[in-house]
C-alpha positions as CSV (number, residue, x, y, z in Angstrom):
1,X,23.5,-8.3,7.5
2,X,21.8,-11.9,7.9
3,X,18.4,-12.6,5.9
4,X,16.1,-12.0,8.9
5,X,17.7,-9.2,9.9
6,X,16.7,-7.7,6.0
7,X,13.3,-9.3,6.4
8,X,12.5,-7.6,9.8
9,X,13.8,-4.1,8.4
10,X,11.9,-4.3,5.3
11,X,8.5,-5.7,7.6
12,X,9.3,-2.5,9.5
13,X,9.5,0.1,6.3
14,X,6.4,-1.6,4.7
15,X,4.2,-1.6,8.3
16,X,3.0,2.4,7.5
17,X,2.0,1.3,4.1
18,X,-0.2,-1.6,4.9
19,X,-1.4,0.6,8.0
20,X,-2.3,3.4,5.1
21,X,-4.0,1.3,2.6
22,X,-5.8,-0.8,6.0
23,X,-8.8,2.2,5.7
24,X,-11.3,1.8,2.9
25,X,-11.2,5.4,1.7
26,X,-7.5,5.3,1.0
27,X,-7.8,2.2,-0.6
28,X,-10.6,2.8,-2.7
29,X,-8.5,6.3,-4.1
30,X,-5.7,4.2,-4.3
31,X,-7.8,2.0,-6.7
32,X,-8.9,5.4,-8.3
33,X,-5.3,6.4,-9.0
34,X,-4.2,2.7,-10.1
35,X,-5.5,3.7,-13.5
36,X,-1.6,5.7,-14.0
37,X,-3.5,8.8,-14.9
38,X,-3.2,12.1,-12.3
39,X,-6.6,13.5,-11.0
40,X,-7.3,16.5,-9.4
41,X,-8.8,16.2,-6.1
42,X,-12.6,16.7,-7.8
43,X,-12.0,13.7,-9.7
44,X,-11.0,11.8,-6.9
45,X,-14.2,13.0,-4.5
46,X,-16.4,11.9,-7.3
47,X,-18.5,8.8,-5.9
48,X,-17.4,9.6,-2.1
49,X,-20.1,11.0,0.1
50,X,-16.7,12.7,2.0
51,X,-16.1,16.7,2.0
52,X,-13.1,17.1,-0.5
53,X,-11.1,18.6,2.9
54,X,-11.7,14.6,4.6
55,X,-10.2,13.5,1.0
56,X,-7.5,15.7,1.5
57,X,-6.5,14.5,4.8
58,X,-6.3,10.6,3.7
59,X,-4.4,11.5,0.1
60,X,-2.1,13.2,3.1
61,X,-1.5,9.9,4.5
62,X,-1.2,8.2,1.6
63,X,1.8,10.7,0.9
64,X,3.4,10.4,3.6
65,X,4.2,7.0,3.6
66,X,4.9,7.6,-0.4
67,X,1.9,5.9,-2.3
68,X,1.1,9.3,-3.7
69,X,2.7,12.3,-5.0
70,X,1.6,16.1,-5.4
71,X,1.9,17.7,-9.1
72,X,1.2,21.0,-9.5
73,X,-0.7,21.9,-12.7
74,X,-1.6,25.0,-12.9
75,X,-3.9,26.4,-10.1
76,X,-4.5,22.5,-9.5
77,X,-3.2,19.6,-7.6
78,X,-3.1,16.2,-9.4
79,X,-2.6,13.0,-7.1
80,X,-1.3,10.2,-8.9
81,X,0.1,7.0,-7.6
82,X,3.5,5.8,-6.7
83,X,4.1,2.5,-7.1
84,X,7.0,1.0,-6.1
85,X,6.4,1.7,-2.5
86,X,3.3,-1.0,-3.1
87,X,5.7,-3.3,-5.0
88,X,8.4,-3.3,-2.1
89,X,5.3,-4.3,0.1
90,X,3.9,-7.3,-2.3
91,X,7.3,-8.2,-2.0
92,X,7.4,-8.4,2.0
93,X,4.1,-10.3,1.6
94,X,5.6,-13.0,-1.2
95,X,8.0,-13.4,1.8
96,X,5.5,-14.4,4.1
97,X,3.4,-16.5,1.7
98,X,6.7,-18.7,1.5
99,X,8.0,-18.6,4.9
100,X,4.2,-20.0,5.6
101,X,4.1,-22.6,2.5
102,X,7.2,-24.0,4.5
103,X,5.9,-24.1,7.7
104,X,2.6,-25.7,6.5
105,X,4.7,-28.4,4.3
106,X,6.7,-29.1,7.2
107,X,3.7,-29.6,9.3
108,X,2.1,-31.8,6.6
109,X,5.5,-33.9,6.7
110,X,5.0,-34.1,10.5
111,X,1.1,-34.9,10.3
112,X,1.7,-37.8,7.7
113,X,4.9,-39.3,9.6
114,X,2.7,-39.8,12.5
């Protein structure tokens, strides 16, 4: 399988995670979660002026595109954080940083030539 051909499969596995963490909510409980410590879903509304149930719905997305996971406790849910699914997509966008630090050297290169 050539390079671009890996690149343009892993864009494509990454795109629902950047889509998730493109709202503020989920990216502010993602920030929440970063700390590596579970919290229950009170934890997690504390600060937010949403209903626990609209907190609910965006750890939901969150899950499904496998940025958190569900453990049961008890009678509780904890939400923590999953993150190699955030490291695979740094990794896509260390891709692009350099495919664009070559383009903008090679214009540079033009730009001075002329």
């Amino acid at each position: 399988m050539s390079t671009k051909i890996r690149e343009r499969a892993a864009f494509r596995k990454n795109a629902p995670i950047f889509a998730a963490l493109g709202d503020v909510t989920r990216l502010a409980l993602v920030v929440k979660l970063s700390t590596g410590t579970p919290l229950s879903i009170a934890r997690l509304t504390d600060g937010f002026t949403l209903s626990r149930q609209a907190v609910t719905k965006h750890l939901q997305v969150l899950e499904e595109v496998g940025l958190v996971r569900a453990v049961r406790r008890g009678r509780e849910n904890l939400f923590e954080l999953q993150a190699q699914p955030i490291d695979e997509a740094r990794q896509s966008l260390d891709r692009i940083s350099r495919q664009w630090d070559v383009a903008l050297a090679s214009l540079k290169s033009f730009v001075e030539r002329t």
